[in-house]
C-alpha atoms as an extended CHARMM CRD file, in Angstrom:
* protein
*
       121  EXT
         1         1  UNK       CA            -73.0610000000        4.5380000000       -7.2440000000  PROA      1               0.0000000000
         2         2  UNK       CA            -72.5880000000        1.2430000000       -5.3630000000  PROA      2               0.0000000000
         3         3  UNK       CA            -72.8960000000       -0.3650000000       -8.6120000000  PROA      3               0.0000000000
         4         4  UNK       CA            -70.0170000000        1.6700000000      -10.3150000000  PROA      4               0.0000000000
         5         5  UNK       CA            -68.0010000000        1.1100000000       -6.9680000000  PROA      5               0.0000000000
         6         6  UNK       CA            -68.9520000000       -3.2190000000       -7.5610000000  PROA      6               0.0000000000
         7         7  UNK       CA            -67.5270000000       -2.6930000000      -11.2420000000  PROA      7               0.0000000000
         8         8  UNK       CA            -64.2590000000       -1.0570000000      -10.4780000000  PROA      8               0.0000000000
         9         9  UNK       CA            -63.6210000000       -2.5830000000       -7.6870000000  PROA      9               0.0000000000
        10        10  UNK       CA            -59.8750000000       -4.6050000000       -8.3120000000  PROA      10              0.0000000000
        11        11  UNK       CA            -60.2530000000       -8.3860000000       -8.3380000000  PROA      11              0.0000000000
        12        12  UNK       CA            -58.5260000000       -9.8130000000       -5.1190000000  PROA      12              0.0000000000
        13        13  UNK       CA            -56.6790000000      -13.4270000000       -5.3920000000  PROA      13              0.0000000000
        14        14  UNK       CA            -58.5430000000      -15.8950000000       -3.4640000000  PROA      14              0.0000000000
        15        15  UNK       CA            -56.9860000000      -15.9090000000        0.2110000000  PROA      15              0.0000000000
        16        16  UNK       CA            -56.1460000000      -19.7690000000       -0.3740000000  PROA      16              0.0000000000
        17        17  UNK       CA            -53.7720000000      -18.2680000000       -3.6460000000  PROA      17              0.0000000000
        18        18  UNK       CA            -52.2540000000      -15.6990000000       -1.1530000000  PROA      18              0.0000000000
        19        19  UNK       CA            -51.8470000000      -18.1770000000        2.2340000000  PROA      19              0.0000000000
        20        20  UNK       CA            -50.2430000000      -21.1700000000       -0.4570000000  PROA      20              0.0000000000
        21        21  UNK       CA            -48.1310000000      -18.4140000000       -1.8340000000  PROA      21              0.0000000000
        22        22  UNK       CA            -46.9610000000      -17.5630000000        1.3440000000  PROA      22              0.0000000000
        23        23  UNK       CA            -45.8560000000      -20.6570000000        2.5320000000  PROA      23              0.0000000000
        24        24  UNK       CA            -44.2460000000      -21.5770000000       -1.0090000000  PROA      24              0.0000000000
        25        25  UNK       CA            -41.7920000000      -18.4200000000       -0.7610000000  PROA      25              0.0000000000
        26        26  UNK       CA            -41.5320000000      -18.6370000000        3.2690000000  PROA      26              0.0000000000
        27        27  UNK       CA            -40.1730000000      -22.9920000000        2.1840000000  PROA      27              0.0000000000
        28        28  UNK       CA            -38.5560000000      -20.8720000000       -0.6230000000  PROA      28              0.0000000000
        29        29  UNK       CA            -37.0440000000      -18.9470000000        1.8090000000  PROA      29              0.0000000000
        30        30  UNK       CA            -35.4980000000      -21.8460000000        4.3300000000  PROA      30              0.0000000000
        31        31  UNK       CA            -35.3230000000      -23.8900000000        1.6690000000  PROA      31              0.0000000000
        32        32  UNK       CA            -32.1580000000      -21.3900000000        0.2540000000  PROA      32              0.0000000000
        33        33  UNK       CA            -31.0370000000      -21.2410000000        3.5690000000  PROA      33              0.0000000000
        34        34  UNK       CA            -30.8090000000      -25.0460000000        3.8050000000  PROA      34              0.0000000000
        35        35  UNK       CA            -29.1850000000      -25.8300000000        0.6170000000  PROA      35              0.0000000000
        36        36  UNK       CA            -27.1030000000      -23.2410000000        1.8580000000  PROA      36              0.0000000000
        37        37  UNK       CA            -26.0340000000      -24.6410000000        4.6380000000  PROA      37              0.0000000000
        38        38  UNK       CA            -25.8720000000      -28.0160000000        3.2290000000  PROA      38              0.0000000000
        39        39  UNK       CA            -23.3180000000      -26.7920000000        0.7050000000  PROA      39              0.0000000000
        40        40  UNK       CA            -21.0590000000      -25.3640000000        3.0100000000  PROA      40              0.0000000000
        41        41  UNK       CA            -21.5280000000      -28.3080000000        5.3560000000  PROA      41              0.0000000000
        42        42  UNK       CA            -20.6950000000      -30.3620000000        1.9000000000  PROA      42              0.0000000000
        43        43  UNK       CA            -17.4900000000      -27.7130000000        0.6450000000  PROA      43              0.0000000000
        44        44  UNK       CA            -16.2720000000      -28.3040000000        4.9220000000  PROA      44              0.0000000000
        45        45  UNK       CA            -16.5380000000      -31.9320000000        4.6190000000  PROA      45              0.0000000000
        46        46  UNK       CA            -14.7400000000      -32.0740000000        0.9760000000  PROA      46              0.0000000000
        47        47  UNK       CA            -11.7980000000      -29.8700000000        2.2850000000  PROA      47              0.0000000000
        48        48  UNK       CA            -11.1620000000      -32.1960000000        5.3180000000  PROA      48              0.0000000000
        49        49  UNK       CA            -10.9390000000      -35.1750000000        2.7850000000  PROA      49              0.0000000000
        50        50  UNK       CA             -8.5270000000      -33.3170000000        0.4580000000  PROA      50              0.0000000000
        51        51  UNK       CA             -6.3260000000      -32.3170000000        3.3610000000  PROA      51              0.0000000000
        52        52  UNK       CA             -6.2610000000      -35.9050000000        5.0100000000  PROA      52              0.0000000000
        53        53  UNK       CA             -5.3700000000      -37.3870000000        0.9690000000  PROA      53              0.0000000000
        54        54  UNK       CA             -2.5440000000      -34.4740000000        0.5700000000  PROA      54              0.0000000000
        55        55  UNK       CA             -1.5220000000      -36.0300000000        3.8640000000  PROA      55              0.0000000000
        56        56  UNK       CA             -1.3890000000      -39.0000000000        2.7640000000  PROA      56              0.0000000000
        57        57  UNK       CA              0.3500000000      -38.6250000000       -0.0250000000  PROA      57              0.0000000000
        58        58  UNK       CA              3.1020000000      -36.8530000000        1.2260000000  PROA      58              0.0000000000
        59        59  UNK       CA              3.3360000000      -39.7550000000        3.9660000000  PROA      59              0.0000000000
        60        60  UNK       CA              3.0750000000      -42.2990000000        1.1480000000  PROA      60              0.0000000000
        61        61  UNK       CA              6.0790000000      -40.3790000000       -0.3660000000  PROA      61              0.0000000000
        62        62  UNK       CA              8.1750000000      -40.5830000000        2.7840000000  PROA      62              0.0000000000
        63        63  UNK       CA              7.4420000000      -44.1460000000        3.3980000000  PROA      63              0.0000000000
        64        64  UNK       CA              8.8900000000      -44.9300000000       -0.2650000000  PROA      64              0.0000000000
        65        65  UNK       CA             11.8000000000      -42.7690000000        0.2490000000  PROA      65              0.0000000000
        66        66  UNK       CA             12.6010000000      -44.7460000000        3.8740000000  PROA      66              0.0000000000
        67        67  UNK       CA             12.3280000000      -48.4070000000        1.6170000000  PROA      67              0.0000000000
        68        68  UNK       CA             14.6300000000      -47.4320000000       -0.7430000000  PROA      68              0.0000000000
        69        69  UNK       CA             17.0660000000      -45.9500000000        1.5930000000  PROA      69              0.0000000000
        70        70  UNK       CA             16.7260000000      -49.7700000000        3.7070000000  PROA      70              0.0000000000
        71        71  UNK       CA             18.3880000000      -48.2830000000        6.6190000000  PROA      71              0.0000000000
        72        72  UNK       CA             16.9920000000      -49.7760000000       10.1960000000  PROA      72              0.0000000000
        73        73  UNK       CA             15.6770000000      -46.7010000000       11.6630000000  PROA      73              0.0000000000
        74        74  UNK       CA             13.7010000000      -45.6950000000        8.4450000000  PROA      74              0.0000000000
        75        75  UNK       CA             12.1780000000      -49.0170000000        8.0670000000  PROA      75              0.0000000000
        76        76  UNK       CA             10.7730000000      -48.8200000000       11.7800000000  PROA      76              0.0000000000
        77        77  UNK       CA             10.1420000000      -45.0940000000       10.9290000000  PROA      77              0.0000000000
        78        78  UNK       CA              7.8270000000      -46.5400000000        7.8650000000  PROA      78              0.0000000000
        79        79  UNK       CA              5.9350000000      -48.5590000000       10.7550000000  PROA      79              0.0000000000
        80        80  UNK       CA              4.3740000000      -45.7630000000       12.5310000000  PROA      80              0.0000000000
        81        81  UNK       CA              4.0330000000      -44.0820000000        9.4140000000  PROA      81              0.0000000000
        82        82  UNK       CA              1.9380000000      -46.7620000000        7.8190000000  PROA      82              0.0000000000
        83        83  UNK       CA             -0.0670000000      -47.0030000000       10.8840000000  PROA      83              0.0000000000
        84        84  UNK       CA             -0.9260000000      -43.0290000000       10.5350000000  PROA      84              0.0000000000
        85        85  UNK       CA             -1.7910000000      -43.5190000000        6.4850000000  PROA      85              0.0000000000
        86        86  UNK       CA             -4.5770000000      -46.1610000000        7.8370000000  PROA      86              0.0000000000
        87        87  UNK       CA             -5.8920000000      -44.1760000000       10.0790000000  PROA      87              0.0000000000
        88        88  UNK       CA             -6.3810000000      -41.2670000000        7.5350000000  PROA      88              0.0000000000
        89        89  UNK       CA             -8.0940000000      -43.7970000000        4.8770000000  PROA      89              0.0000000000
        90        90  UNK       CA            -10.5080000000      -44.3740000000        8.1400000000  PROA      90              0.0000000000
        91        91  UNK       CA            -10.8710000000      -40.6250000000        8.6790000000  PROA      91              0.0000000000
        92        92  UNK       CA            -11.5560000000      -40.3230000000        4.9060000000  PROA      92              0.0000000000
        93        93  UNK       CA            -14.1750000000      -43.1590000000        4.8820000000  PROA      93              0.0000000000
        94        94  UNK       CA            -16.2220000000      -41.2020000000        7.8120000000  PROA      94              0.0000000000
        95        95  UNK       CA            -15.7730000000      -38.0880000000        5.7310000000  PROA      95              0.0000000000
        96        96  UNK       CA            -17.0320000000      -39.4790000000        2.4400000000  PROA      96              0.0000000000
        97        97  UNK       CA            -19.6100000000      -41.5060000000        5.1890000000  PROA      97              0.0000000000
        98        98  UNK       CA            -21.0170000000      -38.4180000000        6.4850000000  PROA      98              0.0000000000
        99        99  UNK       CA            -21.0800000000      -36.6650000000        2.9370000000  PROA      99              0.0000000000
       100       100  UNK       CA            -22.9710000000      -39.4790000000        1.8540000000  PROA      100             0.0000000000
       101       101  UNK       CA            -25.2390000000      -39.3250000000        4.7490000000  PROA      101             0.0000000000
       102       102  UNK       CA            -26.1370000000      -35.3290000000        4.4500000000  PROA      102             0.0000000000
       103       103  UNK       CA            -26.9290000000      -35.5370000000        0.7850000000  PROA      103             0.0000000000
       104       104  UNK       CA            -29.5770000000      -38.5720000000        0.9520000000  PROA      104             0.0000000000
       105       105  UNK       CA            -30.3920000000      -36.3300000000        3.4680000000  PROA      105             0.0000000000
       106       106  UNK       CA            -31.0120000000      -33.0880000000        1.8370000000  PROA      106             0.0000000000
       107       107  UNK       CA            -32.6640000000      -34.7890000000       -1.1100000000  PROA      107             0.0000000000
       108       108  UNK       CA            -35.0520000000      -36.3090000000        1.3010000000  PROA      108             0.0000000000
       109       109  UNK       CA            -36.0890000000      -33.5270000000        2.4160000000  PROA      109             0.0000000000
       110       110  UNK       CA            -36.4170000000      -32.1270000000       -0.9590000000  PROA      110             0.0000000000
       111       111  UNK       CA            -38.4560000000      -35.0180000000       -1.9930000000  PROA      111             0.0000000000
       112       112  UNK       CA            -40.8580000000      -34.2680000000        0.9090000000  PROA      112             0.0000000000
       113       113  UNK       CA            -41.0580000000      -30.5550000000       -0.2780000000  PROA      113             0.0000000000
       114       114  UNK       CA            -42.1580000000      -31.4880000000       -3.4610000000  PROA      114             0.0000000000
       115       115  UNK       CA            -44.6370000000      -34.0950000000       -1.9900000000  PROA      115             0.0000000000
       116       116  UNK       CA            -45.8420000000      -31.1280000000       -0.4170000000  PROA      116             0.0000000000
       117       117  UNK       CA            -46.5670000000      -29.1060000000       -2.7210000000  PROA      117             0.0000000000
       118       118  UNK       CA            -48.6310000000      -31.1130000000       -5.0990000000  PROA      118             0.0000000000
       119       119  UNK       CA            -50.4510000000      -32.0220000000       -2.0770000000  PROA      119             0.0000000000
       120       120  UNK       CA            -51.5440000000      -28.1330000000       -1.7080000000  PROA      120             0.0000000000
       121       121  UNK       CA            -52.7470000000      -28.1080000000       -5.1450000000  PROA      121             0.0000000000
């Protein structure tokens, strides 16, 4: 009998299968929540540019329409207006800066995932 139960018994994956398993769909698992993250952090960041250029432009638009009128006040008007446009191509910069800076970031961090994992094999 303890033979018959030794040749039914089911074959078990080796508990180094099981534990590298594991941590591949626990990495998996924060891995998804990471990207997520990262992609909203990146669809944030991408919807402050576009609102700062849609500023822009409609500041770009006013400053053209105070030239061509060449009245005093508008052309002092265009000054301050000017002055906001370069601060928005700053604000943009950091933006596109900080974009920049979270996707070498993420793919970092995916490189080191993947060094990982050939290291457990």
């Amino acid at each position: 009998m303890e033979d018959t139960f030794k040749r039914h018994r089911p074959t078990l994956a080796k508990p180094q299968s099981l534990t590298t398993n594991d941590r591949r769909r626990s990495r998996d698992l924060s891995t998804e929540e990471g990207n997520s993250d990262v992609w909203n952090n990146f669809s944030n960041r991408f919807r402050q540019v576009q609102s700062v250029l849609d500023r822009n432009r409609s500041l770009i638009q006013q400053v053209n329409e105070n030239h061509q009128s060449r009245t005093n006040d508008n052309m002092v008007q265009n000054v301050s207006l000017i002055q906001e446009l370069n601060g928005n191509i700053s604000k943009v910069v950091s933006l596109y800066s900080d974009i920049s800076t979270n996707f070498s970031t993420m793919f970092g961090q995916g490189n080191d995932f993947i060094g990982d994992d050939t290291n457990n094999h």
